[in-house]
ZADO-1210 file (C-alpha; in nm, 4 decimals, padded with zeros to 6 digits):
<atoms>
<atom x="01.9341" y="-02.3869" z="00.6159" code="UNK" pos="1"/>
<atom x="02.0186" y="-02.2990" z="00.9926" code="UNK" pos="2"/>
<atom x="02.1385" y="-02.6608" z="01.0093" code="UNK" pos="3"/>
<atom x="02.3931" y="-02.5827" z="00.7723" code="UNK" pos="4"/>
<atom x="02.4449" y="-02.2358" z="01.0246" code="UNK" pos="5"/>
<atom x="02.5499" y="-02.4808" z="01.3435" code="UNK" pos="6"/>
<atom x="02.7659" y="-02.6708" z="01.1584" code="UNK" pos="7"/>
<atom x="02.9250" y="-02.3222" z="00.9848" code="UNK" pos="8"/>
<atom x="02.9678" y="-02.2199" z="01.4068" code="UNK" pos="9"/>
<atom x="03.1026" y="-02.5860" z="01.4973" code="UNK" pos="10"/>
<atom x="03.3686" y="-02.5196" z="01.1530" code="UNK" pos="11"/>
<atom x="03.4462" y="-02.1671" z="01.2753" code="UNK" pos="12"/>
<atom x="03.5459" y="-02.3355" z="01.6355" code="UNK" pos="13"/>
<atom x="03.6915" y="-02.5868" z="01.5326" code="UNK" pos="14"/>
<atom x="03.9672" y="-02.4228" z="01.2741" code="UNK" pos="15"/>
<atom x="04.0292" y="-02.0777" z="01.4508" code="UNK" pos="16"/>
<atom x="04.1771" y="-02.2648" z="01.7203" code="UNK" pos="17"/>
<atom x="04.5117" y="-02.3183" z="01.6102" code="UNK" pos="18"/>
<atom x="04.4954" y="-01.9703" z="01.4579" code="UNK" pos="19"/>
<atom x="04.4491" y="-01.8057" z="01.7780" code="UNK" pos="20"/>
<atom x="04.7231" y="-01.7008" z="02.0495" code="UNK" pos="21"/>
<atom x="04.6124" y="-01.7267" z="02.4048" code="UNK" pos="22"/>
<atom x="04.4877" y="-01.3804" z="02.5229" code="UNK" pos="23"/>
<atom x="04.4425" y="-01.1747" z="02.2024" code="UNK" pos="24"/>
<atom x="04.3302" y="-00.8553" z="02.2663" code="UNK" pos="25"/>
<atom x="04.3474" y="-00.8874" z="02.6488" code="UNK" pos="26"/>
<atom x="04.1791" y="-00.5697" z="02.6739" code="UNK" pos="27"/>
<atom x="03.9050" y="-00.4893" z="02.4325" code="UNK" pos="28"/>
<atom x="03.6072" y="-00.5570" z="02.6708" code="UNK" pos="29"/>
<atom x="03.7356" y="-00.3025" z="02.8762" code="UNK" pos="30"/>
<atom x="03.6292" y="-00.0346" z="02.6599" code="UNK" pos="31"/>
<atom x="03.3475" y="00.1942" z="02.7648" code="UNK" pos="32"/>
<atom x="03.1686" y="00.2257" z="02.4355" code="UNK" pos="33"/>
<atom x="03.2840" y="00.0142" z="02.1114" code="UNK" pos="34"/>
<atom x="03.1300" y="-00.0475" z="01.7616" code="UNK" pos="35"/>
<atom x="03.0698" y="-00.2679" z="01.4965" code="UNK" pos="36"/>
<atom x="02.9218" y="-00.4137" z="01.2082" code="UNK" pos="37"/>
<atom x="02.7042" y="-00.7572" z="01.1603" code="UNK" pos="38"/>
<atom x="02.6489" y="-00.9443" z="00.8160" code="UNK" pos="39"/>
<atom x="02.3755" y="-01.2722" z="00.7900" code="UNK" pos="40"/>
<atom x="02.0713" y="-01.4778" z="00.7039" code="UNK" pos="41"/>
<atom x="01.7671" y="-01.4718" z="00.8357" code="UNK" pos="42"/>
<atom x="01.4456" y="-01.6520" z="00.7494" code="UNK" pos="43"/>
<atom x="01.0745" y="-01.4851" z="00.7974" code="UNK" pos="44"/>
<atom x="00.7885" y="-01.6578" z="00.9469" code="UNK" pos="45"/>
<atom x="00.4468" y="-01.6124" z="01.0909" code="UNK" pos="46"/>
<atom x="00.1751" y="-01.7196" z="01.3745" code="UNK" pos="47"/>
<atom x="-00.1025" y="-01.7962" z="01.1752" code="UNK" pos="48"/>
<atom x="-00.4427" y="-01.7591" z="01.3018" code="UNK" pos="49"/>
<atom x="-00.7354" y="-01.8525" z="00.9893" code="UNK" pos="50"/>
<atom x="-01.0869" y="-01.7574" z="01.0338" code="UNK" pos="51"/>
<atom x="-01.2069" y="-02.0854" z="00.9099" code="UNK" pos="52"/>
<atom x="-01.4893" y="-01.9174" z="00.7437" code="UNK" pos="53"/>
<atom x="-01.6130" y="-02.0817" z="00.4565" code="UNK" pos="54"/>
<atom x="-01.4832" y="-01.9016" z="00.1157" code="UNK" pos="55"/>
<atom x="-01.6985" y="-02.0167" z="-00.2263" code="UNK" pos="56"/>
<atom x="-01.7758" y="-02.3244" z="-00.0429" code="UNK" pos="57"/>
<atom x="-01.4193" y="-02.4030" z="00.0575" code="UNK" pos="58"/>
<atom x="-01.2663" y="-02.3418" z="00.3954" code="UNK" pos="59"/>
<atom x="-00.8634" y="-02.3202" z="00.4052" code="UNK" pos="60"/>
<atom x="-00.5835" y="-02.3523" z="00.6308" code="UNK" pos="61"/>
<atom x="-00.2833" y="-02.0708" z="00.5879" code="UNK" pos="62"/>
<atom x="00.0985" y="-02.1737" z="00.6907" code="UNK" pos="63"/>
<atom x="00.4278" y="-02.0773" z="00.6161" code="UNK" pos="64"/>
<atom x="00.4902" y="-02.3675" z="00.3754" code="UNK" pos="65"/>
<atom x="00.8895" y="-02.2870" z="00.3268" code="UNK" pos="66"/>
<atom x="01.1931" y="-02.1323" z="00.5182" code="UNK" pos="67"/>
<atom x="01.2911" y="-01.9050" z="00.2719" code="UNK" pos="68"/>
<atom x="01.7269" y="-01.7541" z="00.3057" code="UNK" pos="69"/>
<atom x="01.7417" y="-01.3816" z="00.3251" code="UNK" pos="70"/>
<atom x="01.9658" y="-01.1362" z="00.4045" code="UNK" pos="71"/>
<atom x="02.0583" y="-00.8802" z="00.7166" code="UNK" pos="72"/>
<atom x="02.3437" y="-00.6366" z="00.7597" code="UNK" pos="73"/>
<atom x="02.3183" y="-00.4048" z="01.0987" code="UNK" pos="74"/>
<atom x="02.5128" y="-00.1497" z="01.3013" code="UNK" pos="75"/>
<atom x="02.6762" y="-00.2317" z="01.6640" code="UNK" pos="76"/>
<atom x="02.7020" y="-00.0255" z="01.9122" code="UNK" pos="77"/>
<atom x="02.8316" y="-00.1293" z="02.2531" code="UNK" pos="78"/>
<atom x="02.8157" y="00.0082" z="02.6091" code="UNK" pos="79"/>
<atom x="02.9749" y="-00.1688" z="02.8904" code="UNK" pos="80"/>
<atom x="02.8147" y="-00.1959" z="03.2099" code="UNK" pos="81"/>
<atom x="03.0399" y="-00.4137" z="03.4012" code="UNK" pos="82"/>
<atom x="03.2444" y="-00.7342" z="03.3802" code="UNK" pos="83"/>
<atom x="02.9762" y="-00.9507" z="03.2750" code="UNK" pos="84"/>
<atom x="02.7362" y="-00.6861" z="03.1045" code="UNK" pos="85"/>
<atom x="02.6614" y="-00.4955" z="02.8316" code="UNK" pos="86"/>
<atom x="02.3997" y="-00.2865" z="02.6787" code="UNK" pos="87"/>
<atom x="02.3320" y="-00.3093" z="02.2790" code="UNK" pos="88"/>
<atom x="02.2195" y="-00.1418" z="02.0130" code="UNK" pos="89"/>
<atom x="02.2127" y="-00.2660" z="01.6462" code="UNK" pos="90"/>
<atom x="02.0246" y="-00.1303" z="01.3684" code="UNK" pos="91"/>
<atom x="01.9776" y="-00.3699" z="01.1141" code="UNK" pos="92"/>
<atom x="01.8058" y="-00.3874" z="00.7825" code="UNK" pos="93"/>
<atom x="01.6919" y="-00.7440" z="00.6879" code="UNK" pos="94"/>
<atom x="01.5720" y="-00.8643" z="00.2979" code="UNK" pos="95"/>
<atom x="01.3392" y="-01.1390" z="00.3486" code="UNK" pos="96"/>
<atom x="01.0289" y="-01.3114" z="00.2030" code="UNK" pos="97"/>
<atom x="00.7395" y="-01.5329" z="00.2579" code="UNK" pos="98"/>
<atom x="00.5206" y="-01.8013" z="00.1291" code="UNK" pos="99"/>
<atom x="00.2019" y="-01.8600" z="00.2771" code="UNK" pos="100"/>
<atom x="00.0519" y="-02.1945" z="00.1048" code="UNK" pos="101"/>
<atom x="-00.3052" y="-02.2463" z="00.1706" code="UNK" pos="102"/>
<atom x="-00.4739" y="-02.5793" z="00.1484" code="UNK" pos="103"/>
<atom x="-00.8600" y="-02.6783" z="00.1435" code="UNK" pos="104"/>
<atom x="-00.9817" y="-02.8799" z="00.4023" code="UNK" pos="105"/>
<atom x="-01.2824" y="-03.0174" z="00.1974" code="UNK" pos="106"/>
<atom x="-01.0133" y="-03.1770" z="-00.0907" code="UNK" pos="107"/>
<atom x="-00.6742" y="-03.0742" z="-00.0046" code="UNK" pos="108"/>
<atom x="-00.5992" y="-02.8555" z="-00.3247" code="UNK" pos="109"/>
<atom x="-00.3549" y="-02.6155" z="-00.1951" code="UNK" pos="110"/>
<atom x="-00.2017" y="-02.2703" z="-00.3975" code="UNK" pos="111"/>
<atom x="00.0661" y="-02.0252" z="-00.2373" code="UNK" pos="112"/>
<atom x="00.1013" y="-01.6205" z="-00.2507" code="UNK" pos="113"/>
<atom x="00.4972" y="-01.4741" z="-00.1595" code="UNK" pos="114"/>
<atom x="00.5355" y="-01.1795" z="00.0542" code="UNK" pos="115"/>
<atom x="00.7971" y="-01.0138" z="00.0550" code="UNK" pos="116"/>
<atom x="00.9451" y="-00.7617" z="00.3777" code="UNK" pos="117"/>
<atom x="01.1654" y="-00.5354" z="00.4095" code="UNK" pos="118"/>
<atom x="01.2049" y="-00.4486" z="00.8526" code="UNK" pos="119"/>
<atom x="01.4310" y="-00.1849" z="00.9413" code="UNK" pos="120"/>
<atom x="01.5036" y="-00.3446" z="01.3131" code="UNK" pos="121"/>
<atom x="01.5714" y="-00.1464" z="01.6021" code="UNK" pos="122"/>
<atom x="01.6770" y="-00.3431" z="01.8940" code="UNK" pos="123"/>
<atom x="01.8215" y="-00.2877" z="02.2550" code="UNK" pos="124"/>
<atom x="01.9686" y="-00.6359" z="02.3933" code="UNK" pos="125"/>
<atom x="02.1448" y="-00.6785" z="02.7350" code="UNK" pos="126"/>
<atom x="02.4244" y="-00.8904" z="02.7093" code="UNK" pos="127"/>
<atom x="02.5307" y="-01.1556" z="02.9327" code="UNK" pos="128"/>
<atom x="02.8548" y="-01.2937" z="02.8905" code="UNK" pos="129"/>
<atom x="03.0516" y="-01.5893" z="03.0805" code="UNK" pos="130"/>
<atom x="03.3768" y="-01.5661" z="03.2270" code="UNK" pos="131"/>
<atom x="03.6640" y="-01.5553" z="02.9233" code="UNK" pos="132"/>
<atom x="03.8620" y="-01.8953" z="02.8827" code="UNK" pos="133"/>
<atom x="04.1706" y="-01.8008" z="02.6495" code="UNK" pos="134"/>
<atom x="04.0272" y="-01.6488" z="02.2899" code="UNK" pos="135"/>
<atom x="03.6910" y="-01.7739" z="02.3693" code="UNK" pos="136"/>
<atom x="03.3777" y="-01.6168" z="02.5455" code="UNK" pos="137"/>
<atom x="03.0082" y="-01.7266" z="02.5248" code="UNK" pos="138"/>
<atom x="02.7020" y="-01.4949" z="02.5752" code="UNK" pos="139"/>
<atom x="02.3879" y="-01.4722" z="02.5852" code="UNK" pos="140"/>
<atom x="02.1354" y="-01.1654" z="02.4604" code="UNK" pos="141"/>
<atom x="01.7529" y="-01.0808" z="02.5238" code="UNK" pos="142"/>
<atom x="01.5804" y="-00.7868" z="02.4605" code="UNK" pos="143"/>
<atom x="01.2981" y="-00.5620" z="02.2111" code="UNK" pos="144"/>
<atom x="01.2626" y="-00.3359" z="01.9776" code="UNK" pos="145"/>
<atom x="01.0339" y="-00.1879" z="01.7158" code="UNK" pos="146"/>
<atom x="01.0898" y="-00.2692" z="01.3580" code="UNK" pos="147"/>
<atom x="00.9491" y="-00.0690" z="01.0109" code="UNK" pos="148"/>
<atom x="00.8573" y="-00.2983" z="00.7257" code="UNK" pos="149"/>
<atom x="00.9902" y="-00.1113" z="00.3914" code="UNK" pos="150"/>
<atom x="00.9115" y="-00.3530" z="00.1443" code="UNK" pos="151"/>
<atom x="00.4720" y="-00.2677" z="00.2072" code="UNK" pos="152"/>
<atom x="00.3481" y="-00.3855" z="-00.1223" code="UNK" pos="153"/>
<atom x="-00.0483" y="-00.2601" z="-00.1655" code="UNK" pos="154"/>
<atom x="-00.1363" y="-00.4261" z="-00.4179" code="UNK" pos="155"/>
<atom x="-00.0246" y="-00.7788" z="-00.2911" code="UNK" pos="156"/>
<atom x="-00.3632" y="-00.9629" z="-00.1642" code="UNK" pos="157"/>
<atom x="-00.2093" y="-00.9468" z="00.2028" code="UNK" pos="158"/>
<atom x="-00.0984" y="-00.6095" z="00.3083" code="UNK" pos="159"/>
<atom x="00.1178" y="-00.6182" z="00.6489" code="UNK" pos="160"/>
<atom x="00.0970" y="-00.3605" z="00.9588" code="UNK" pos="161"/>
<atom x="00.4545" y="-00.1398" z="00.8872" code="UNK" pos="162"/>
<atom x="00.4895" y="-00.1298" z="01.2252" code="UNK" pos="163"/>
<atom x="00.5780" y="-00.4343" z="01.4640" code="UNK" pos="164"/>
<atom x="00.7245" y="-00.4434" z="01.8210" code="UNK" pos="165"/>
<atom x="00.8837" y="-00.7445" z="01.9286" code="UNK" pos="166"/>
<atom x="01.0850" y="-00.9420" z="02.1887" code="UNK" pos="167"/>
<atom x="01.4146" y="-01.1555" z="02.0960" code="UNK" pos="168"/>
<atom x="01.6933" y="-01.3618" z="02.2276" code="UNK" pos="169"/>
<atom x="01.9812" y="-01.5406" z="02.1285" code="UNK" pos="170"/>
<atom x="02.3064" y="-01.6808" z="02.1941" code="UNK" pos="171"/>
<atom x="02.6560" y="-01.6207" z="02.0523" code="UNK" pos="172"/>
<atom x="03.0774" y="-01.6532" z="02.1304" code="UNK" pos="173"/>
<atom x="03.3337" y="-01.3990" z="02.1112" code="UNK" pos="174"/>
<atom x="03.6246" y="-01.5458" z="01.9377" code="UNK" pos="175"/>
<atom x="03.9664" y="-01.2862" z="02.0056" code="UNK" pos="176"/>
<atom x="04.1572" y="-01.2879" z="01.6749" code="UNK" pos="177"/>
<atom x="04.5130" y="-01.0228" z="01.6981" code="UNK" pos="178"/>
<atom x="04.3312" y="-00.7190" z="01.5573" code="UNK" pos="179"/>
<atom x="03.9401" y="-00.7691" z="01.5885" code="UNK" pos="180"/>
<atom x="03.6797" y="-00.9740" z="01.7867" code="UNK" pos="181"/>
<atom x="03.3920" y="-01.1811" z="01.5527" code="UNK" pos="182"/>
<atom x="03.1346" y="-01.3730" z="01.7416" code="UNK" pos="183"/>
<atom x="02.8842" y="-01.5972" z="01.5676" code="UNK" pos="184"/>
<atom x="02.5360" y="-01.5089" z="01.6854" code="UNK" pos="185"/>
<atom x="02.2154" y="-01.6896" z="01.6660" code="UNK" pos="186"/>
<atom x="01.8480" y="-01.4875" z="01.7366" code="UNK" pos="187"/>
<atom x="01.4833" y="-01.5573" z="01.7473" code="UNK" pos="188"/>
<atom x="01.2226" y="-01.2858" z="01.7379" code="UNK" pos="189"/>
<atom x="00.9022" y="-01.2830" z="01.8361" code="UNK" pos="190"/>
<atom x="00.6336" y="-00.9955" z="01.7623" code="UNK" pos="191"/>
<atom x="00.3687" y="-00.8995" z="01.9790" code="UNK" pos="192"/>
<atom x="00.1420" y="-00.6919" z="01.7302" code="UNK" pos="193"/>
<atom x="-00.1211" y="-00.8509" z="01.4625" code="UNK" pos="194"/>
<atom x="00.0132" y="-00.7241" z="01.1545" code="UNK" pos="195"/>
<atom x="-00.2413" y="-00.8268" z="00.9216" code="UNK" pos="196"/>
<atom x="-00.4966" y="-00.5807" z="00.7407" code="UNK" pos="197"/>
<atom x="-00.8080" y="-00.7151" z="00.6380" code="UNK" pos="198"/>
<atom x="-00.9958" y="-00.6054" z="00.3223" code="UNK" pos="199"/>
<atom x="-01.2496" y="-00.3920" z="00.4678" code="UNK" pos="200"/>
<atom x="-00.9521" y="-00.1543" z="00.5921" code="UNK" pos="201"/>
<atom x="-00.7468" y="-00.1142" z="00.2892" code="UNK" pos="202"/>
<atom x="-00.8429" y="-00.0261" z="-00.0982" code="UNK" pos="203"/>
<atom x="-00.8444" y="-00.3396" z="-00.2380" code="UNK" pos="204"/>
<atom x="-00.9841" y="-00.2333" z="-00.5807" code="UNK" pos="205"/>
<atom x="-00.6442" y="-00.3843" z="-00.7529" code="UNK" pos="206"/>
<atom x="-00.6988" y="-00.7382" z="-00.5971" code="UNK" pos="207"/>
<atom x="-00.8721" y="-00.9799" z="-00.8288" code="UNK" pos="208"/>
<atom x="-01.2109" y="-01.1608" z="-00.6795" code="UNK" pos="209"/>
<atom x="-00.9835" y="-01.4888" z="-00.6579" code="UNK" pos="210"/>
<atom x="-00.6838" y="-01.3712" z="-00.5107" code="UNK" pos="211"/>
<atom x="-00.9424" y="-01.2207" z="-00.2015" code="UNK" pos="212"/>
<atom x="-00.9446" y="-01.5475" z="-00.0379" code="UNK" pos="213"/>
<atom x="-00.6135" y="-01.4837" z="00.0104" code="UNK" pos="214"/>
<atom x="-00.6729" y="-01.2729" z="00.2974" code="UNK" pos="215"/>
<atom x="-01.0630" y="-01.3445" z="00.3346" code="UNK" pos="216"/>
<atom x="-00.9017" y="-01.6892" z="00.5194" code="UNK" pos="217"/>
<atom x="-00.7016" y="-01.5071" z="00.7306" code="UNK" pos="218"/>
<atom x="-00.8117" y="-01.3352" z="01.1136" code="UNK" pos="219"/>
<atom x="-00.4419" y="-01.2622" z="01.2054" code="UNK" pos="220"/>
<atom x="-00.0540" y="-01.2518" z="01.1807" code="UNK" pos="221"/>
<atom x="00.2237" y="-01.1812" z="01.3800" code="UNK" pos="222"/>
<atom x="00.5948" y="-01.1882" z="01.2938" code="UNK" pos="223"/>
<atom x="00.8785" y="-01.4754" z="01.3607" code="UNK" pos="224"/>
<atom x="01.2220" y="-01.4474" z="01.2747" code="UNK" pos="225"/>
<atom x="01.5277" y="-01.6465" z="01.3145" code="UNK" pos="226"/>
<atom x="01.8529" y="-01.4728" z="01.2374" code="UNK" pos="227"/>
<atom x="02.2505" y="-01.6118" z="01.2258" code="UNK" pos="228"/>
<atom x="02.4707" y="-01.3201" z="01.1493" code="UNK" pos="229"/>
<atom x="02.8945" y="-01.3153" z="01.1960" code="UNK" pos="230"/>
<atom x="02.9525" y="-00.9729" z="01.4412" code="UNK" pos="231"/>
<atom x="03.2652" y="-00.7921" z="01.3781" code="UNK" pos="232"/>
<atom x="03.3755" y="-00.5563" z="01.6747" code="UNK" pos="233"/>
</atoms>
């Protein structure tokens, strides 16, 4: 999927370029505070830690068998620091899902549970960006945030943590059209809290004595997500 992303970057490069006029909007980055509005795909993923604890006489390995497309839309807001810096903040709501397939070690049968989030993300980035060349401007970004998972389902056999902190980065280019500035932007997130609950701290009275090893295999989880999204500014 985020192959297809580069390529949709390399395409964007490639055919704005004889759309463009040399020096559009020679003096949007000198605003003090500006806003925007971000639309993408992302795709959900986890660190995987299993307890390797034998489970009706079968001991299984968890992973994140697929990549599966969701969606994010978010909020920009801008502050400028100086020439070559700028302070973020964009809200952003991301639709996403995963599939954790777990496999037997003793004869390889494998089965798969979906769980599905829904992270309200809060993030502050610093912004680095190069010197301008014409209508073109690379940058980079790092920064954290919290995020709040809205899409909690208690009766699924894993039940995640709604809170999460992270740490993310990415890269992007301004591209200067005549009336607004889109940059293609590429992030990677990575959370810092365990956001798995085990059994014994949840009511688990809905789950079904098979669909416990689903989280009986499991010790922990923490979140991973890579995220392309166009900014419009």
């Amino acid at each position: 999927m985020f192959k297809k992303g580069f390529l949709l970057i390399l395409l964007i490069f490639k055919f704005s370029s004889p759309l463009l006029a040399e020096g559009n909007l020679p003096y949007i980055d000198n605003k003090p505070i500006h806003f925007g509005f971000s639309l993408g795909i992302n795709s959900l993923d986890f660190g995987i830690k299993s307890t390797q604890d034998s489970i009706g006489g079968k001991v299984y390995n968890a992973d994140v068998s697929m990549l599966i497309p969701g969606f994010s839309v978010g909020i920009i807001s801008d502050l400028r620091l100086n020439r070559y810096l700028n302070l973020r903040f964009t809200p952003t709501l991301h639709f996403g899902e995963r599939k954790l397939t777990y496999i037997s070690k003793s004869d390889s049968t494998s089965s798969s549970i979906s769980i599905t989030s829904v992270p309200v993300c809060l993030p502050i980035y610093i912004k680095y960006s190069s010197q301008r060349k014409g209508n073109y401007r690379p940058y980079l970004l790092c920064g954290a945030g919290v995020s709040i998972d809205l899409g909690r389902n208690k009766e699924n056999p894993i039940l995640l943590q709604p809170i999460d902190f992270y740490t993310e980065f990415g890269v992007g280019c301004d591209l200067y059209f005549l009336f607004f500035k889109m940059a293609p932007e590429l992030k990677f997130s990575i959370g810092f809290n365990d956001l798995f609950t085990p059994l014994d701290q949840r009511n688990a009275g809905q789950i079904s004595n098979e669909n416990e090893k689903y989280s009986n295999a499991l010790s922990k989880l923490t979140s991973r997500m890579l995220t392309l999204t166009i900014n419009f500014e």
